[in-house]
Backbone of each chain as nested JSON, in Angstrom:
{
  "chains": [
    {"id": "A", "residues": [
      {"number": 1, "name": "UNK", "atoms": {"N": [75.006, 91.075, 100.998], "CA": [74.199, 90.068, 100.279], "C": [74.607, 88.657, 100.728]}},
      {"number": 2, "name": "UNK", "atoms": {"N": [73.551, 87.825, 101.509], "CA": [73.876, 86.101, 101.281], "C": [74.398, 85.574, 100.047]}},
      {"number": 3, "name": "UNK", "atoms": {"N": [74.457, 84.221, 100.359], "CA": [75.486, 83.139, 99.179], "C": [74.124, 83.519, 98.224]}},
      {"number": 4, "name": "UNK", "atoms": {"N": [72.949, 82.89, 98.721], "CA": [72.424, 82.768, 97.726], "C": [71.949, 84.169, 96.616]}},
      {"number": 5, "name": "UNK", "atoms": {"N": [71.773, 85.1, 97.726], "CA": [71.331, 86.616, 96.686], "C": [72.509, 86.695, 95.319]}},
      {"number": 6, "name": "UNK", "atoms": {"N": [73.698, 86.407, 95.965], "CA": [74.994, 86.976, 94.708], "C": [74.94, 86.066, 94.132]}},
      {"number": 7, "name": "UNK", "atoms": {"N": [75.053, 84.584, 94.122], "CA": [74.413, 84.127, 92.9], "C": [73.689, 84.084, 91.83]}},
      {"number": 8, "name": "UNK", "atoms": {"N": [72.293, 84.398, 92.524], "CA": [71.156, 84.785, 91.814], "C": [72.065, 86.389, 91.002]}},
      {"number": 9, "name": "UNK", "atoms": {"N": [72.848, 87.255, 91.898], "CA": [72.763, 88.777, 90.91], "C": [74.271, 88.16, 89.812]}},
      {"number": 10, "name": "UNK", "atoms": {"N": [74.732, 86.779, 90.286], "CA": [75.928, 86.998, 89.329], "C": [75.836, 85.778, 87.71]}},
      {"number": 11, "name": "UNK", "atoms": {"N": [74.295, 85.445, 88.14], "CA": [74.093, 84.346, 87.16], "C": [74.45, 84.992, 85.958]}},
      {"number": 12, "name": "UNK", "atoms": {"N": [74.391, 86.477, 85.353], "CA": [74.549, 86.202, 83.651], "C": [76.241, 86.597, 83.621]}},
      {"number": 13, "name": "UNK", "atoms": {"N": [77.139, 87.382, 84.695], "CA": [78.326, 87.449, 85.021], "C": [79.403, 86.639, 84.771]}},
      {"number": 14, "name": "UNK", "atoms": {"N": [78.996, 85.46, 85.166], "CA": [79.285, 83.898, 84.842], "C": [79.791, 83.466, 83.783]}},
      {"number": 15, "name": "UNK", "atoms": {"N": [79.004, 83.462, 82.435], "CA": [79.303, 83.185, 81.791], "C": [80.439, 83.46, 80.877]}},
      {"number": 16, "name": "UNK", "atoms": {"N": [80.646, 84.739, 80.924], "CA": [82.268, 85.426, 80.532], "C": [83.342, 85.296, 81.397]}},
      {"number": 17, "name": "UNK", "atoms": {"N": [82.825, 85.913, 82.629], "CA": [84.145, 85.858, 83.713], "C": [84.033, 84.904, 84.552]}},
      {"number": 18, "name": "UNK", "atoms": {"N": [83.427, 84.229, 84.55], "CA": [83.353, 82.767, 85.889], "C": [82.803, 83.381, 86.844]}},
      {"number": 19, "name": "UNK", "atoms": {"N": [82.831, 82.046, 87.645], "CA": [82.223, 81.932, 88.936], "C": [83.391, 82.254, 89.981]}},
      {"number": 20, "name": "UNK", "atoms": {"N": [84.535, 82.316, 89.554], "CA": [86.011, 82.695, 90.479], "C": [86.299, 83.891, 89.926]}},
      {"number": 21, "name": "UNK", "atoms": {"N": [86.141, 84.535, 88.901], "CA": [86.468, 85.614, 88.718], "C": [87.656, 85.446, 87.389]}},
      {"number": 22, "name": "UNK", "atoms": {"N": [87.476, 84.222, 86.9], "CA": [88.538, 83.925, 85.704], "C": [87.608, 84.418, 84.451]}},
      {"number": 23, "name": "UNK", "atoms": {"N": [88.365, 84.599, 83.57], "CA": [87.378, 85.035, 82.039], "C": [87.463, 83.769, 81.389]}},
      {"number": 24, "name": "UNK", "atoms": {"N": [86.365, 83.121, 80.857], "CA": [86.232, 82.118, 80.319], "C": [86.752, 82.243, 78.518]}},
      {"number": 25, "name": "UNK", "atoms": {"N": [87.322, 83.36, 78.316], "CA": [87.995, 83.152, 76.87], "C": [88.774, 84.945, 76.94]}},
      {"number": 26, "name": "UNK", "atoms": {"N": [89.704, 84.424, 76.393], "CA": [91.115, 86.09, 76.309], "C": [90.221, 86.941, 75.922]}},
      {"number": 27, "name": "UNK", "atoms": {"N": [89.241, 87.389, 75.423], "CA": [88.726, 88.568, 74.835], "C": [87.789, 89.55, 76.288]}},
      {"number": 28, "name": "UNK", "atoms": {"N": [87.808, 88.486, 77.126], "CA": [87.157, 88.802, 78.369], "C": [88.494, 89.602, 79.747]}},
      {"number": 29, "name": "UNK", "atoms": {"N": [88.176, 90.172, 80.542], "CA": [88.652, 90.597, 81.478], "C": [88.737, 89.76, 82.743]}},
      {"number": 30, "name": "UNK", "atoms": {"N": [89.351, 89.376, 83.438], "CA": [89.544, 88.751, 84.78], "C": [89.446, 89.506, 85.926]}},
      {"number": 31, "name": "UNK", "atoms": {"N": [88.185, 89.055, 86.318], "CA": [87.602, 90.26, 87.663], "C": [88.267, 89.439, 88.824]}},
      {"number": 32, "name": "UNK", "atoms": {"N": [88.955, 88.803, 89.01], "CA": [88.983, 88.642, 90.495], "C": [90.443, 89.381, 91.092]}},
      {"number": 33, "name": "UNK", "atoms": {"N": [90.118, 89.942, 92.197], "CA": [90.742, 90.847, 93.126], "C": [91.383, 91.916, 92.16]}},
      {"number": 34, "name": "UNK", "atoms": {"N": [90.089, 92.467, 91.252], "CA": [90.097, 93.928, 91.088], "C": [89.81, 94.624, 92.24]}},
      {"number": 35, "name": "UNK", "atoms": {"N": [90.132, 95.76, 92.632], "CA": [89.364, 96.305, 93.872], "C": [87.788, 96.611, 93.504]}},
      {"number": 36, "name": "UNK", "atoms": {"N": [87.103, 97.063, 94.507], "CA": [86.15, 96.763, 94.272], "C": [85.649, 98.482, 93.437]}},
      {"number": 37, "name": "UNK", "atoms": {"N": [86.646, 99.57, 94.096], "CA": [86.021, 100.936, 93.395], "C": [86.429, 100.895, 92.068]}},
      {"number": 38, "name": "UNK", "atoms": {"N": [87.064, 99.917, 91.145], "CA": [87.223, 99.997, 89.927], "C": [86.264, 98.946, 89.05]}},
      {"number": 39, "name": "UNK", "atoms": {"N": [85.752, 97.72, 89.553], "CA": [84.567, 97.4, 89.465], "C": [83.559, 98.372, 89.389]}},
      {"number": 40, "name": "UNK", "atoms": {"N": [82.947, 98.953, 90.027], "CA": [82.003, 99.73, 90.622], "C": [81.724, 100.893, 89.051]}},
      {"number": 41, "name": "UNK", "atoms": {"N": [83.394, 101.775, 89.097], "CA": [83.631, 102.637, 88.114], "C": [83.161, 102.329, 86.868]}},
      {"number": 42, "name": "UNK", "atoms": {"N": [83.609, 100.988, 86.492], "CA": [83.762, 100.608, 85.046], "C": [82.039, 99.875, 84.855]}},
      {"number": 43, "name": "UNK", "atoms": {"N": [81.604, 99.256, 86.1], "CA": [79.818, 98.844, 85.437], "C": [79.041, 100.213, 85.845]}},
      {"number": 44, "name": "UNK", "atoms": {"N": [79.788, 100.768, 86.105], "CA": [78.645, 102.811, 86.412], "C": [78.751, 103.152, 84.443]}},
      {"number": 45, "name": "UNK", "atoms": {"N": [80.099, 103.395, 84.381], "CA": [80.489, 103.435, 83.136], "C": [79.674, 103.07, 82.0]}},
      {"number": 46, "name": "UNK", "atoms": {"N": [79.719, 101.252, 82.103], "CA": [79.055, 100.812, 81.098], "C": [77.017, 101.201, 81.372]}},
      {"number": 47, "name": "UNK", "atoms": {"N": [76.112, 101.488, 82.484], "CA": [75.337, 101.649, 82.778], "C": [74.967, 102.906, 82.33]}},
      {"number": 48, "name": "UNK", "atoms": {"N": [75.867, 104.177, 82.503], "CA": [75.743, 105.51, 81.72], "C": [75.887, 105.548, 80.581]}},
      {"number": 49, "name": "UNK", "atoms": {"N": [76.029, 104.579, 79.483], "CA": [76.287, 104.526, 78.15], "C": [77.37, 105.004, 77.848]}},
      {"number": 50, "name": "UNK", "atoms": {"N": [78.617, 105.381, 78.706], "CA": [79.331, 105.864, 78.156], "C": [81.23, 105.346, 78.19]}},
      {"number": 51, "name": "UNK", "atoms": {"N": [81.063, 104.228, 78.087], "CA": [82.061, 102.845, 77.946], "C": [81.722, 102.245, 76.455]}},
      {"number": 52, "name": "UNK", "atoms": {"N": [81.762, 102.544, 75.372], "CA": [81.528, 102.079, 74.312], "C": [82.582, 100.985, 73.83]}},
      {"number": 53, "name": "UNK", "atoms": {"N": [82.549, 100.833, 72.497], "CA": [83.796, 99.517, 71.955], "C": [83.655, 98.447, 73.13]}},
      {"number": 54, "name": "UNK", "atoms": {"N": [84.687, 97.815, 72.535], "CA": [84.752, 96.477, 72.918], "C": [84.15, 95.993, 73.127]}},
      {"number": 55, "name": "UNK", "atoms": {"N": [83.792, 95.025, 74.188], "CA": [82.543, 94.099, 74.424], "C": [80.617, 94.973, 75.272]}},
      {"number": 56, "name": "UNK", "atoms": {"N": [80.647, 96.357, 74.981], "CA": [79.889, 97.433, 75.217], "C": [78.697, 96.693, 75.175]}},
      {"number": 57, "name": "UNK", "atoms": {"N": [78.644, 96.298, 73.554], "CA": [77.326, 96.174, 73.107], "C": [76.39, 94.5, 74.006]}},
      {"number": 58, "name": "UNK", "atoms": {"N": [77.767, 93.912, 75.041], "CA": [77.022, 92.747, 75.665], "C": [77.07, 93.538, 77.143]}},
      {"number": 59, "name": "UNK", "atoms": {"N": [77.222, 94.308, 77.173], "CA": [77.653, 94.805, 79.078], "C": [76.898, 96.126, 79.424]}},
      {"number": 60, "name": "UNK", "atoms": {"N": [76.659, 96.999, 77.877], "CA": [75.831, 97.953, 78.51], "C": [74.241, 97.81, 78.533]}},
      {"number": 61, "name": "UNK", "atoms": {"N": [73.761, 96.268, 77.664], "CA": [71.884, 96.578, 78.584], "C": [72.508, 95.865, 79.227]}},
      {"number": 62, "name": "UNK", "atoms": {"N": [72.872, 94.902, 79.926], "CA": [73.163, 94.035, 81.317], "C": [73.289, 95.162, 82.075]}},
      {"number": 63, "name": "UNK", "atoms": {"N": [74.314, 96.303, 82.344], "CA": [74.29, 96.667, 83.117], "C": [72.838, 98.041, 83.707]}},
      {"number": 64, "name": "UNK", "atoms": {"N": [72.219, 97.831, 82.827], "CA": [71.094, 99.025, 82.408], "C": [70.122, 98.607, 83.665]}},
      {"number": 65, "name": "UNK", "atoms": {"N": [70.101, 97.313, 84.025], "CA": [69.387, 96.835, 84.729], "C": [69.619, 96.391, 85.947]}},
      {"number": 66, "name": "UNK", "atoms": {"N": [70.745, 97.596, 86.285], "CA": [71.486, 97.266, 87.445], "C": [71.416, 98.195, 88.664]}},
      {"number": 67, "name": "UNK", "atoms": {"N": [71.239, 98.375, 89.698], "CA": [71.143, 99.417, 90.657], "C": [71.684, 99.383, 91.429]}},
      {"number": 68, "name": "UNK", "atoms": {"N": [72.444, 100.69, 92.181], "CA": [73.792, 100.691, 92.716], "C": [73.976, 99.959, 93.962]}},
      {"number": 69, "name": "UNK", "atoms": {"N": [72.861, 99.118, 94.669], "CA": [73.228, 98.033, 95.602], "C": [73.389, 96.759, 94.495]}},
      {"number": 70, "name": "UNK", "atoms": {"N": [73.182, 96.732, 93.773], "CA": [73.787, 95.566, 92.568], "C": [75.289, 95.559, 92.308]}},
      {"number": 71, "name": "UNK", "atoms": {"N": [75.427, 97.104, 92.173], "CA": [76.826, 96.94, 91.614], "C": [77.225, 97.151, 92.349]}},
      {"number": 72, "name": "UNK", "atoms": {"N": [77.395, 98.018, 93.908], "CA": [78.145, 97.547, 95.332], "C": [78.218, 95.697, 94.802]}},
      {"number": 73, "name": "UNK", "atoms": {"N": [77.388, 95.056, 95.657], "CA": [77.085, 93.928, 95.237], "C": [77.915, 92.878, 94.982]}},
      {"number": 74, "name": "UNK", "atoms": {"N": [78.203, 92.963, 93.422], "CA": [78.888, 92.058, 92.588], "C": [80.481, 92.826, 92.639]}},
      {"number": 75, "name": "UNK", "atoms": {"N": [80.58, 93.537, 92.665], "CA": [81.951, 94.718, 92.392], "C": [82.729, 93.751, 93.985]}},
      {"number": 76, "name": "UNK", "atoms": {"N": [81.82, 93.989, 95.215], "CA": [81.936, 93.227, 96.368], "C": [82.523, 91.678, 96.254]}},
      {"number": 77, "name": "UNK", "atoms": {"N": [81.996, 90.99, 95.477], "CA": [82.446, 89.611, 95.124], "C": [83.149, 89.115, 94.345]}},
      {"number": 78, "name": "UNK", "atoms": {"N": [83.568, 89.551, 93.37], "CA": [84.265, 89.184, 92.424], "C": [85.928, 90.403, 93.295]}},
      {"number": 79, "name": "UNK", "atoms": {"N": [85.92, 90.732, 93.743], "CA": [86.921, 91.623, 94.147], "C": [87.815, 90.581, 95.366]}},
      {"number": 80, "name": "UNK", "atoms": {"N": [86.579, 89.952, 96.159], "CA": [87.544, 88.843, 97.023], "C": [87.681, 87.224, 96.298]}},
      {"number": 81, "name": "UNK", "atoms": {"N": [87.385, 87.174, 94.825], "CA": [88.026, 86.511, 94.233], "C": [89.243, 85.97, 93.839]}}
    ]},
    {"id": "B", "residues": [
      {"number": 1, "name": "UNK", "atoms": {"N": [109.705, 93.271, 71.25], "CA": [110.364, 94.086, 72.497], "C": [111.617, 93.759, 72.757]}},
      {"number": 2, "name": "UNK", "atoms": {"N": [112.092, 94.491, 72.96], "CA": [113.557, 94.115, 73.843], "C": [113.659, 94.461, 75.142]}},
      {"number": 3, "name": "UNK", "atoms": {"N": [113.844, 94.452, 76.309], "CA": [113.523, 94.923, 77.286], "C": [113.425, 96.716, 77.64]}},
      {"number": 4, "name": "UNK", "atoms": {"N": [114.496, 97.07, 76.797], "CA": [115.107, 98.284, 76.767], "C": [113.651, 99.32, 76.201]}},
      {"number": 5, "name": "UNK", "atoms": {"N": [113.357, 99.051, 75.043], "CA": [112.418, 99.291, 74.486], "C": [110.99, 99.123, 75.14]}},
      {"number": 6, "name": "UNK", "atoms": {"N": [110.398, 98.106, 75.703], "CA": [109.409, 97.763, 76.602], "C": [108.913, 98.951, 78.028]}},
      {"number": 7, "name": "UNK", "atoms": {"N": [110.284, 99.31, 78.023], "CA": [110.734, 99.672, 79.437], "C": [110.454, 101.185, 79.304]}},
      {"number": 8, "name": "UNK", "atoms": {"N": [110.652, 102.242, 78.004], "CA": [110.284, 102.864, 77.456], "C": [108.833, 102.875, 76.947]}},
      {"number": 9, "name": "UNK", "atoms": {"N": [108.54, 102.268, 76.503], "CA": [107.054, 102.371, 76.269], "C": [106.044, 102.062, 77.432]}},
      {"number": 10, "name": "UNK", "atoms": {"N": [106.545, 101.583, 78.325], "CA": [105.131, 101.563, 79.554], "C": [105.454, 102.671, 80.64]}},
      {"number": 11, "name": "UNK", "atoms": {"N": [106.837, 103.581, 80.715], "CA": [106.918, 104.619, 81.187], "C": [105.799, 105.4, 81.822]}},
      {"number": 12, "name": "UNK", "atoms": {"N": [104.769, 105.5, 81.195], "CA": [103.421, 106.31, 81.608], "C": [102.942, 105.421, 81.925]}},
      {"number": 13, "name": "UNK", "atoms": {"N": [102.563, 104.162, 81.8], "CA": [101.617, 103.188, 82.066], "C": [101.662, 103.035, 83.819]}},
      {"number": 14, "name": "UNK", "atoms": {"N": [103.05, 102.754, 84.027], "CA": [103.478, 102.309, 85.301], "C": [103.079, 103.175, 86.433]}},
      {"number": 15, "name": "UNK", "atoms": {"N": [103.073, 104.34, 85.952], "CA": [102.668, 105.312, 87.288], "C": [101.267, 104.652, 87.782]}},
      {"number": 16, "name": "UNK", "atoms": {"N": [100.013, 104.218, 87.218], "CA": [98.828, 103.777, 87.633], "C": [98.852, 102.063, 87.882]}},
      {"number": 17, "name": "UNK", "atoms": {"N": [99.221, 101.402, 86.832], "CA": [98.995, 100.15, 86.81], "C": [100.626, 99.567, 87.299]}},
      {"number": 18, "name": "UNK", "atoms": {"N": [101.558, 100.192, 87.412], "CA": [102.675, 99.323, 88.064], "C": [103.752, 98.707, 87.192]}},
      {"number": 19, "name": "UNK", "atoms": {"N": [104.689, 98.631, 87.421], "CA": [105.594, 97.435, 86.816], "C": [105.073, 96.078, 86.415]}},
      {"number": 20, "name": "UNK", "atoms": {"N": [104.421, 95.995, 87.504], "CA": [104.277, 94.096, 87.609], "C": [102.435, 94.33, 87.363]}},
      {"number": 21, "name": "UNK", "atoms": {"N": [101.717, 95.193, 87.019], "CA": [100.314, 94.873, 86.306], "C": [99.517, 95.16, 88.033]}},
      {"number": 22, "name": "UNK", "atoms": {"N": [99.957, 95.654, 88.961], "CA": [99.46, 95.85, 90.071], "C": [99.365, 96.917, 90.188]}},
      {"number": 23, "name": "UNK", "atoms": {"N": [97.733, 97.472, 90.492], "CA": [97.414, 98.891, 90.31], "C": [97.924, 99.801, 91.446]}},
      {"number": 24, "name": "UNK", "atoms": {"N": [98.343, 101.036, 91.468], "CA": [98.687, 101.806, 92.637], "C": [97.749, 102.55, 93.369]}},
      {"number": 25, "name": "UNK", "atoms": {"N": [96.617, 102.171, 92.7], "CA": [95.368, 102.582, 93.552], "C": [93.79, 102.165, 93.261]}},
      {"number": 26, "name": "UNK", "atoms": {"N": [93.435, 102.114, 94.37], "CA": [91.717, 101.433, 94.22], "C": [91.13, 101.493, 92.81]}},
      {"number": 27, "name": "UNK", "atoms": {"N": [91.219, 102.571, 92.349], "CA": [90.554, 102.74, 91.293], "C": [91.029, 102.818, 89.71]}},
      {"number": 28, "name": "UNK", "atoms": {"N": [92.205, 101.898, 90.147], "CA": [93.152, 102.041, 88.815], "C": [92.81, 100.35, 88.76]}},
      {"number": 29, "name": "UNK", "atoms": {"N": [92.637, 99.228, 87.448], "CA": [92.319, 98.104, 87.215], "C": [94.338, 97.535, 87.064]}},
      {"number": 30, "name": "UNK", "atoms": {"N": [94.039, 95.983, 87.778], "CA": [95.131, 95.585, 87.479], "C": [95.232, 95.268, 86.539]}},
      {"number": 31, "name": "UNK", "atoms": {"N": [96.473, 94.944, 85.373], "CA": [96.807, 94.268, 84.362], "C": [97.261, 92.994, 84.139]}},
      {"number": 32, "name": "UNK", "atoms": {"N": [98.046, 92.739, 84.985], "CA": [98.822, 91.719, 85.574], "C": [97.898, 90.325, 85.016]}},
      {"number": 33, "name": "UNK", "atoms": {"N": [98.14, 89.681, 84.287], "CA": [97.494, 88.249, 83.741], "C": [96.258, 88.297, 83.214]}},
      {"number": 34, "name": "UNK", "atoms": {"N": [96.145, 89.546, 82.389], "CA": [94.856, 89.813, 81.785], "C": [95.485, 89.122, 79.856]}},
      {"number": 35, "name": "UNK", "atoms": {"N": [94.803, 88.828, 79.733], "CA": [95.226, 88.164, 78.641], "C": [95.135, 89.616, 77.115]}},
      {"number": 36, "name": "UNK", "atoms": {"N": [96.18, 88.881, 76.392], "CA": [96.521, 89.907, 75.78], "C": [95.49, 90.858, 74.511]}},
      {"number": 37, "name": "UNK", "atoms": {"N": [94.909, 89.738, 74.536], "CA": [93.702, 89.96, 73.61], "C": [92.599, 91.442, 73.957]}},
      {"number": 38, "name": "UNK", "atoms": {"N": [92.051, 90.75, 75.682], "CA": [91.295, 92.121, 76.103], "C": [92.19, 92.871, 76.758]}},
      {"number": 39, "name": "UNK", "atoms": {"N": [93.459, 93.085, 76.694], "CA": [94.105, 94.247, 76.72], "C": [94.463, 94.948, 75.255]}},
      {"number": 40, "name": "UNK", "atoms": {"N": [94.49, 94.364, 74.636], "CA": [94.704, 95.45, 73.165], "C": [93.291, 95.661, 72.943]}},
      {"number": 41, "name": "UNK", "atoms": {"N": [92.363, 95.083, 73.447], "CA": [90.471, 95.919, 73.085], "C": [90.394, 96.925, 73.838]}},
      {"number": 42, "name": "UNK", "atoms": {"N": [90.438, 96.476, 74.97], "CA": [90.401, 98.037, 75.864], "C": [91.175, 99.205, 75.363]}},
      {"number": 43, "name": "UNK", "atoms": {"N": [92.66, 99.112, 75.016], "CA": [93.466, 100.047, 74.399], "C": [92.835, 100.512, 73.256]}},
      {"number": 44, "name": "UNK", "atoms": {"N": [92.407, 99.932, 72.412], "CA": [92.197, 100.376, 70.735], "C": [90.432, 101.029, 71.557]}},
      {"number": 45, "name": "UNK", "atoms": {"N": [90.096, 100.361, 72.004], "CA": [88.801, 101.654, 72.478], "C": [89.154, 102.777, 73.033]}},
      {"number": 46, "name": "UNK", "atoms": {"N": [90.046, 102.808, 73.781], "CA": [90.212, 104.117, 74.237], "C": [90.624, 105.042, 72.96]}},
      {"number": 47, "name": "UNK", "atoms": {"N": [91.787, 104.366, 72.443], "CA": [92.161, 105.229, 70.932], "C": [91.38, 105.565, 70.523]}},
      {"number": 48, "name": "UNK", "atoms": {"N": [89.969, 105.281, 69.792], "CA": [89.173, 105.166, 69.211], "C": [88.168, 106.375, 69.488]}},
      {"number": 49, "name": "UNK", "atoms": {"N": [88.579, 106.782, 71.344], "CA": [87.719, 107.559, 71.69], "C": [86.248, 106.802, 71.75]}},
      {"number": 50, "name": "UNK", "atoms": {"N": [86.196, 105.328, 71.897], "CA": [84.722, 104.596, 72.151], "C": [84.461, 104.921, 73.95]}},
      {"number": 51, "name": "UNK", "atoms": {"N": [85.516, 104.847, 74.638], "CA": [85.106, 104.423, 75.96], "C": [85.754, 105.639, 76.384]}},
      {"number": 52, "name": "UNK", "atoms": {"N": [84.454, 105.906, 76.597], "CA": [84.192, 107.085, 77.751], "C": [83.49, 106.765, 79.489]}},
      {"number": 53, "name": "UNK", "atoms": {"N": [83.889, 107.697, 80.062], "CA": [83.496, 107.701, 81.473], "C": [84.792, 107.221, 82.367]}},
      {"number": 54, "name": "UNK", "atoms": {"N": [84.797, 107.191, 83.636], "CA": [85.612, 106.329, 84.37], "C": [86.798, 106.749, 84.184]}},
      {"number": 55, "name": "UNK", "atoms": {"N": [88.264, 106.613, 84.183], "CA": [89.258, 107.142, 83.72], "C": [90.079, 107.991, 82.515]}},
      {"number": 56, "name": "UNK", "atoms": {"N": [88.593, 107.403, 81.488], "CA": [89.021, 108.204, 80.076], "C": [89.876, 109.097, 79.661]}},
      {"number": 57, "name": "UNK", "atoms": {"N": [89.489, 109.86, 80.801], "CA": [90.392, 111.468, 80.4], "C": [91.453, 111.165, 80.693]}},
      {"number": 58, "name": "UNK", "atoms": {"N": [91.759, 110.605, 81.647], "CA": [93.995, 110.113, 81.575], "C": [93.897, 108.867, 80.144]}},
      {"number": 59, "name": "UNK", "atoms": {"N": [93.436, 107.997, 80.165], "CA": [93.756, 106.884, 79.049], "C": [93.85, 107.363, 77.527]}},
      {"number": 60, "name": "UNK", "atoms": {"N": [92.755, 108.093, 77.069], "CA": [92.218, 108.311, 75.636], "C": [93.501, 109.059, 75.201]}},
      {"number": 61, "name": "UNK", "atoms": {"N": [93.782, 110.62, 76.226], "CA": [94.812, 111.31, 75.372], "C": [96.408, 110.165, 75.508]}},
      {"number": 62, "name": "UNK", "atoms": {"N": [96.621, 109.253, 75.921], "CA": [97.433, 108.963, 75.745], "C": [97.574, 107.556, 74.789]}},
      {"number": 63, "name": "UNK", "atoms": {"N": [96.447, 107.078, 74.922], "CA": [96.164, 105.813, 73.849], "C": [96.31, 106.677, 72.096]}},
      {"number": 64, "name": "UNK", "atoms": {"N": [95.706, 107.418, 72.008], "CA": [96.105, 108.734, 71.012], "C": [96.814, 108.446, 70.396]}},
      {"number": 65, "name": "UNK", "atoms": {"N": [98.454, 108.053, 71.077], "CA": [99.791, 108.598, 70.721], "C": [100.49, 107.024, 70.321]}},
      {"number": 66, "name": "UNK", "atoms": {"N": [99.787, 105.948, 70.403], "CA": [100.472, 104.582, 70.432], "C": [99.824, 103.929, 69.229]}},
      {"number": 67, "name": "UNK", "atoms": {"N": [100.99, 103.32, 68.343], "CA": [100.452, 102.21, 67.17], "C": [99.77, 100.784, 67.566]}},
      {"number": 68, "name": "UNK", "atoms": {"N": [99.797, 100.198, 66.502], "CA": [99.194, 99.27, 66.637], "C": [100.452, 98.165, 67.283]}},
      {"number": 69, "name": "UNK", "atoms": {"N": [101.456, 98.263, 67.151], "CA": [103.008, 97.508, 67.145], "C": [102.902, 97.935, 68.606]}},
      {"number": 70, "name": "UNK", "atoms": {"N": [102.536, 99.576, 69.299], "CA": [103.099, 99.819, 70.522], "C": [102.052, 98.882, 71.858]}},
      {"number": 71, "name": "UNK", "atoms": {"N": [100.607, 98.963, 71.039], "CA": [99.114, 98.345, 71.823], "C": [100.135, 97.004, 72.092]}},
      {"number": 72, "name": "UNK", "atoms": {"N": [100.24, 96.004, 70.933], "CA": [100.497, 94.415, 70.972], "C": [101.429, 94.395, 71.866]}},
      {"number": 73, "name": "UNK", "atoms": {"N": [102.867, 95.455, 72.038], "CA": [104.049, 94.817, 73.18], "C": [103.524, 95.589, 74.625]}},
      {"number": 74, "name": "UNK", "atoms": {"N": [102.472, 96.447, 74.542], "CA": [102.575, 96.945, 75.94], "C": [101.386, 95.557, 76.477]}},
      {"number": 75, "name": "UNK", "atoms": {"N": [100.179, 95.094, 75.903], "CA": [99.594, 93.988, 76.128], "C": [100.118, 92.894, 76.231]}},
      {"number": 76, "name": "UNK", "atoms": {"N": [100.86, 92.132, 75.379], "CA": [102.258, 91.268, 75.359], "C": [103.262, 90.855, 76.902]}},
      {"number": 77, "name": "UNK", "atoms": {"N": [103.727, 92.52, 77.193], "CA": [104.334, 92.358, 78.656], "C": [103.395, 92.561, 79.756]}},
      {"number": 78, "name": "UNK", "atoms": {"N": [102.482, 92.846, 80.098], "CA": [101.25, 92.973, 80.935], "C": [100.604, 91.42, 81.209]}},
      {"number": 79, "name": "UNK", "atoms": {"N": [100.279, 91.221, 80.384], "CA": [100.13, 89.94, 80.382], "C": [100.818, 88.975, 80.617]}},
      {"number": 80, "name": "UNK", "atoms": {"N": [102.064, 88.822, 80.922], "CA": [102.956, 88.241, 81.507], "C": [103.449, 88.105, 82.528]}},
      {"number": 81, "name": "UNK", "atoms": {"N": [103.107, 89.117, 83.124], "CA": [103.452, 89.857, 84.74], "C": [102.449, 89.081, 85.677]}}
    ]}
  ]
}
């Protein structure tokens, strides 16, 4: 994906975990230089409905609308964060 | 915590996520400067049996077995690392 495509796929991403991969408040997770197959795992996860609790109820429709060159994708960018 | 004690309780932890919050493999998430907050959410979901998929089956039976005192110091030193 170009600069501009992952932008466009990481605009609602942003707002919890940044644009570097920092979490914009402790209740959030810090994606940068997770690898990328545990990214991948954990938004498959939340996409199969089956990652519940915690912040579920904001991550599983986000991720509902996601398709697995999406989450290659973003899993991809936030990983060389 | 006392160190002694600490050192004991992340015993199991360490085989995946490490001493120092650095995962031992692709698909294991680091800990290492995750703030302590969404590390005791993630934990109390797994307890909870909310979050399923993805690693569950090693996390849940062992989140199981830990209080609320054991969640706060294993998040506590993780977060520090």
């Amino acid at each position: 994906a170009d600069a501009e495509a992952i932008t466009k796929k990481i605009t609602t991403c942003v707002a919890c975990h940044g644009v570097d991969g920092q979490s914009t408040a402790p209740i959030y997770p810090n994606l940068a230089g997770q690898a990328p197959a545990y990214l991948e795992m954990a938004l498959k996860a939340y996409r199969a409905g089956e990652r519940n609790g915690g912040m579920s109820a904001v991550m599983t429709p986000q991720a509902r609308n996601l398709t697995d060159e999406d989450i290659a994708d973003m899993a991809a960018y936030y990983s060389k964060q």
